[in-house]
N, C-alpha and C positions, 0 to 999 in steps of 0.2 A: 504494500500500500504506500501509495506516493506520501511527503511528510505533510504537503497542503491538507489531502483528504484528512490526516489524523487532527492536525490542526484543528479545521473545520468541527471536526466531530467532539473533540476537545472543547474546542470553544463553545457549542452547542449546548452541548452539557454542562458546562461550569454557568454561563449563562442563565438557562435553563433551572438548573437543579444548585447549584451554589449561594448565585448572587441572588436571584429572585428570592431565594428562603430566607436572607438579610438583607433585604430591601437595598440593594446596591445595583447599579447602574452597570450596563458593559466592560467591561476594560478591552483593551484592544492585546494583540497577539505577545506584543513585548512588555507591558504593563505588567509593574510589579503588585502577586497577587496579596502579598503580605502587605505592602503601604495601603492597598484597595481596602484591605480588613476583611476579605475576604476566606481565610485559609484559617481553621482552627485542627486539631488531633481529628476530628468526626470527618471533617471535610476532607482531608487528607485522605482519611479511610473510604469515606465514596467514593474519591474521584480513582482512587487503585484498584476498587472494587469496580468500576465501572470500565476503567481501561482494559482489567484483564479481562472481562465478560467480555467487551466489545470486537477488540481486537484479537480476543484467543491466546493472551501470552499470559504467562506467571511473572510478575516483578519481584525478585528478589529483596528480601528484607535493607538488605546494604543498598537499594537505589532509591529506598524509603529515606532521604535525605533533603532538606531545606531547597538546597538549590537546585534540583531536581523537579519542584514545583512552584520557586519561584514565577514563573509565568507561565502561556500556555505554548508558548514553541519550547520551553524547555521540556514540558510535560511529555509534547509529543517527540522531542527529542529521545527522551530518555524510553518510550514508548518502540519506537524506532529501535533503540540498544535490543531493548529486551527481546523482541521480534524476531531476532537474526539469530539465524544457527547458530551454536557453537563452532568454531573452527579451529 
């Protein structure tokens, strides 16, 4: 999956399911989501729970880390890591 689509779908959801439940407004792809007040432990755990549902991957406990979800291209960054065979 190209990193836009993840992106997109990322964004959808955080969107969607994040910001709406705290009455907070869009942030855009590079917007930090910790300044937005957006990201608490619960949220964190949706949005991992919804990655690996979505896109079929297992994220490891070690990419469960700050900068990792700092935004939503890093999300789908780090989404992206996880995806990829072993090699």
């Amino acid at each position: 999956m190209k990193s836009g689509s993840i992106e997109s779908l990322v964004e959808e959801f955080i969107t969607d399911q994040v910001l709406a439940a705290r009455n907070l407004g869009p942030v855009g792809i590079d917007e930090s989501l910790f300044r937005a007040g957006a990201l608490d432990s619960i949220s964190v755990a949706r949005i991992v729970a919804f990655c690996e549902e979505r896109f079929s991957i297992m994220i490891p406990d070690e990419e469960i880390v700050p900068e990792h979800f700092e935004t939503i291209r890093a999300i789908a960054q780090m989404v992206e890591r996880c995806g990829r065979p072993d090699d």
